[in-house]
C-alpha positions, -999 to 999 in steps of 0.1 A, spaced: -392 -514 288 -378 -510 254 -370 -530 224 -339 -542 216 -335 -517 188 -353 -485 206 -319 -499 229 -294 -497 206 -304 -464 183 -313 -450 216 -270 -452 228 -267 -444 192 -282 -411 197 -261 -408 233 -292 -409 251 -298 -430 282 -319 -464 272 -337 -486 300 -302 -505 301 -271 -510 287 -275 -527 251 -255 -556 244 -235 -562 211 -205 -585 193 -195 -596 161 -206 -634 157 -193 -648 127 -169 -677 125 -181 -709 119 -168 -726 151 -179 -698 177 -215 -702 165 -201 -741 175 -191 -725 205 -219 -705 218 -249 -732 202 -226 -759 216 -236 -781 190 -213 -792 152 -232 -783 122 -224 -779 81 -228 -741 75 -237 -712 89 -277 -708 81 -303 -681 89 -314 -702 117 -285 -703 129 -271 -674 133 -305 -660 155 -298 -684 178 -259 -677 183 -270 -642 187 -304 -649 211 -280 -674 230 -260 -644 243 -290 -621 248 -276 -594 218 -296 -565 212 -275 -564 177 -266 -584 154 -239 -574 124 -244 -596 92 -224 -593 60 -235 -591 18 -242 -624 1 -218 -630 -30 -238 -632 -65 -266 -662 -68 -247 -691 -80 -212 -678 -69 -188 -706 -58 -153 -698 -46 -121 -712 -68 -103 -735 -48 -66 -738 -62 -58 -762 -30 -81 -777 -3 -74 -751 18 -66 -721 -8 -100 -703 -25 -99 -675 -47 -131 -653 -43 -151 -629 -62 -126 -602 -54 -98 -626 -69 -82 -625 -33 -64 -658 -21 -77 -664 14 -63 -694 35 -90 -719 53 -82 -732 87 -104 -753 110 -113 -724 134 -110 -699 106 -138 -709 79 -159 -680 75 -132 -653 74 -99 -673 66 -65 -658 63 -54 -634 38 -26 -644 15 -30 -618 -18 -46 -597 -36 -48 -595 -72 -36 -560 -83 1 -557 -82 3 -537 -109 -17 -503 -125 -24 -527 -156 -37 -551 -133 -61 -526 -120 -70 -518 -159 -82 -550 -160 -93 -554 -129 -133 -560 -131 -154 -550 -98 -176 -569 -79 -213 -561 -84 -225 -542 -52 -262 -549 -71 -263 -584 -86 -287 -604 -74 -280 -624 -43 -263 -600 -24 -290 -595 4 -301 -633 10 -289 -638 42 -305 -606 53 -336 -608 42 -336 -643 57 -326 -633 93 -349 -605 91 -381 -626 89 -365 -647 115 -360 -620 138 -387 -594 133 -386 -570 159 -365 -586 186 -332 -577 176 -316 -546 158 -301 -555 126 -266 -537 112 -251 -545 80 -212 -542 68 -199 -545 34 -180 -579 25 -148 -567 30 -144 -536 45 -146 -502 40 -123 -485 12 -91 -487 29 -100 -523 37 -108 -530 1 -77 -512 -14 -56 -527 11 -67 -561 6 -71 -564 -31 -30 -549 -39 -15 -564 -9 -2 -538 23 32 -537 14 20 -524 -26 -8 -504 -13 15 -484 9 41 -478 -20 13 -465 -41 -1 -444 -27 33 -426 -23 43 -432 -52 14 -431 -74 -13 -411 -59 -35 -410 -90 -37 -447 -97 -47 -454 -55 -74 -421 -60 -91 -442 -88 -87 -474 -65 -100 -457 -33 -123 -443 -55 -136 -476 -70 -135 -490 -32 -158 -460 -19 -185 -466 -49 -189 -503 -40 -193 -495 -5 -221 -466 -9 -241 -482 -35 -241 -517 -17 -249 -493 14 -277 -480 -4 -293 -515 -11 -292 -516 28 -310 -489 37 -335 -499 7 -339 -535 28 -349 -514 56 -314 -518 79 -307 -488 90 -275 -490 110 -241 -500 91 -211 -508 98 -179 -495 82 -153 -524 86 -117 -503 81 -88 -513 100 -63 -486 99 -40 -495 123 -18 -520 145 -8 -520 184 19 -501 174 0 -472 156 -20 -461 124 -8 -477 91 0 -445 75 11 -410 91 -15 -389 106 -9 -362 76 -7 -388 48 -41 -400 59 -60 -371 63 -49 -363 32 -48 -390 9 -75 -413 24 -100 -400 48 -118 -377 24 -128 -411 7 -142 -428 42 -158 -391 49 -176 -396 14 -190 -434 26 -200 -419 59 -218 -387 48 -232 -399 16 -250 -427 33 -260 -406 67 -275 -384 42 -299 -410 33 -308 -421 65 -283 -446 81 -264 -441 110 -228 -453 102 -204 -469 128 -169 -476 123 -154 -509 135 -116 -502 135 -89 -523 154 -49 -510 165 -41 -479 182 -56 -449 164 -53 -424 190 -35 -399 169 -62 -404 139 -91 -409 162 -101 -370 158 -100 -370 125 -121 -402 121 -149 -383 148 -153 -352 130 -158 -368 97 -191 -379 112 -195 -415 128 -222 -420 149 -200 -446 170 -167 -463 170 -161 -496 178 -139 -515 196 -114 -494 213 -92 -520 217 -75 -527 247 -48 -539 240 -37 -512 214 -35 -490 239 -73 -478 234 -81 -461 267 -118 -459 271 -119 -435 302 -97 -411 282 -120 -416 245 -149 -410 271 -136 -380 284 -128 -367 247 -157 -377 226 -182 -391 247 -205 -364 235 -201 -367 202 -202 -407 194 -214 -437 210 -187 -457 223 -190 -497 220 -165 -524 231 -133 -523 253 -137 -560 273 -100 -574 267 -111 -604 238 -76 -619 233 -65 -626 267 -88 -618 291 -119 -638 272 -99 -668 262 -79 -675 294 -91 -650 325 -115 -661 354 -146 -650 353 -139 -628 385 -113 -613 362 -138 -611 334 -169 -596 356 -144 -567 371 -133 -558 337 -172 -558 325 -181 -531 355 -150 -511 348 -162 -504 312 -200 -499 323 -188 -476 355 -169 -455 332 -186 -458 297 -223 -462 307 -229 -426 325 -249 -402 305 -257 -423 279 -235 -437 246 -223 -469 252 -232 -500 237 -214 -530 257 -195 -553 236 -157 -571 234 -127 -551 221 -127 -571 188 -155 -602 185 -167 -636 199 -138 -652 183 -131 -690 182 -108 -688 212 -136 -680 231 -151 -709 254 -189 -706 246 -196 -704 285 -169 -674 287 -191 -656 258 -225 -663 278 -208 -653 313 -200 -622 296 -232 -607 285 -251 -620 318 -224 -605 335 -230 -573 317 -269 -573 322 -261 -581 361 -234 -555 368 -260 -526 349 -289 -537 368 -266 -531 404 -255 -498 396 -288 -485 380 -300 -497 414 -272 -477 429 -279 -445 407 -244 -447 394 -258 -450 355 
């Protein structure tokens, strides 16, 4: 029997491991609440290990650690400004990844004096070099930057509406911001790899239900050379580099393939992501991961409901290899924590029938 990480770089590689290996993002303060069903302060080492060990992951995904000594700028009790100088909203569910409100580049003179975030400073890797002594060998550990991939970070720090206008309008200031975006992201990948986690996650969301933000030809043009540059740069030097990437990005979702992910995550259902037909297309090329219905199905569906949707994904995603089992987005706070732990049993169940079967 293999190890939870032989597991996952095994579907990595689109091989067939001893069983299907389980994943989610776990990361918001109350579904760790959830899952542990227990209140606590903050999110510690401790316990994130046993949110993810609750739900028998083979994975877990963990962020960068702001500077040592960092402490967010509240300008309400609710409003902080972080180390990016974006304005994020806090909610009671919504603590550890609030609401966006702005960035702080509306203009090209506010990106002249716009000062980066440190990939290097110290602090960054804290939390992951905390969780690794915790886990050792029983779980496989992936990594993602703080904010996203460049898009993400572009996005983010001028505010969509800006970003958008920009790049149309002024395609040499967004280069040197997608630019600035994609340095950040490979050198804090690099401290990764140098930590010893091997497997990273590139956070870009480029798209709604309705459809990728920007047209098929302006982004191949304008910003997939820069997510190509993350990817290969740090597949070069060892990682294998996933994309996590809500909405509908059917008409973009060759272009994103070919530029070299190992695996794309969540094909999400509700978007339209169908994963029969991204099986069919590119199931020999990346590892598929995801495609259990988390905003409906997971927070209000029976667990009939939610075990027939588990098998469909396995029955159709699990043959031949290249599929990691997971939700179409995360174990969000809408979740009931017995919903997230019927999920994942269910999922260890339904693979051990049809192995049994010799249907995967």
């Amino acid at each position: 029997m293999g190890s939870s990480k032989e597991r996952i770089l095994s579907a990595i590689n689109l091989e067939e491991p001893d069983t299907i290996p389980l994943f989610d993002f776990l990361y918001e303060h109350k579904s760790f609440e959830n899952v542990l069903g227990t209140t606590f302060e903050k999110i510690t080492p401790e316990v994130i290990v046993k949110g993810h060990k609750a739900l028998g992951l083979d994975m877990m995904c963990l962020g960068s650690d702001p500077p040592e000594g960092w402490k967010d700028h509240y300008i309400a009790p609710n409003i902080k400004v972080d180390e990016w100088g974006i304005k994020w909203k806090i909610t009671p569910d919504m603590r550890t990844l609030p609401w966006y409100l702005e960035g702080p580049i509306k203009t090209e003179e506010d990106f002249n004096r716009y000062v980066m975030p440190d990939p290097e400073a110290p602090g960054r890797l804290n939390t992951i070099k905390e969780v690794q002594k915790l886990v050792k060998d029983e779980m496989a550990i992936s990594a993602t930057f703080p904010i996203g991939g460049p898009f993400t970070v572009a996005f983010l720090l001028t505010g969509g509406a800006n970003f958008l206008k920009f790049l149309v309008l002024k395609p040499s200031f967004t280069n040197r911001l997608l630019e600035m975006a994609c340095n950040f992201c490979i050198k804090l990948g690099e401290r990764f790899l140098e930590e010893g986690v091997d497997i990273i996650f590139l956070n870009d969301d480029l798209g709604d239900i309705h459809g990728p933000f920007l047209a098929p030809k302006l982004f191949k043009e304008r910003v997939l050379p820069y997510l190509e540059k993350v990817v290969k740069t740090l597949k070069r030097k060892g990682a294998y580099v996933l994309l996590h990437c809500d909405g509908n990005i059917n008409l973009i979702l060759e272009d994103l393939v070919n530029m070299g992910i190992n695996g794309y995550h969540p094909m999400e259902r509700k978007a339209g992501m169908n994963i029969k037909e991204i099986k069919e297309k590119y199931g020999n090329k990346i590892c598929l991961i995801g495609n259990v219905d988390a905003s409906t199905l997971l927070p209000f569906g029976s667990l009939e409901e939610i075990k027939a949707q588990v098998e469909e994904c396995i029955k159709i995603a699990a043959p031949g290899g290249g599929y990691i089992f997971a939700s179409d987005h995360s174990i969000h706070p809408g979740i009931p924590g017995f919903k997230a732990k019927f999920l994942f049993k269910a999922a260890k169940e339904v693979a051990r029938k049809l192995s049994f079967e010799g249907k995967i």
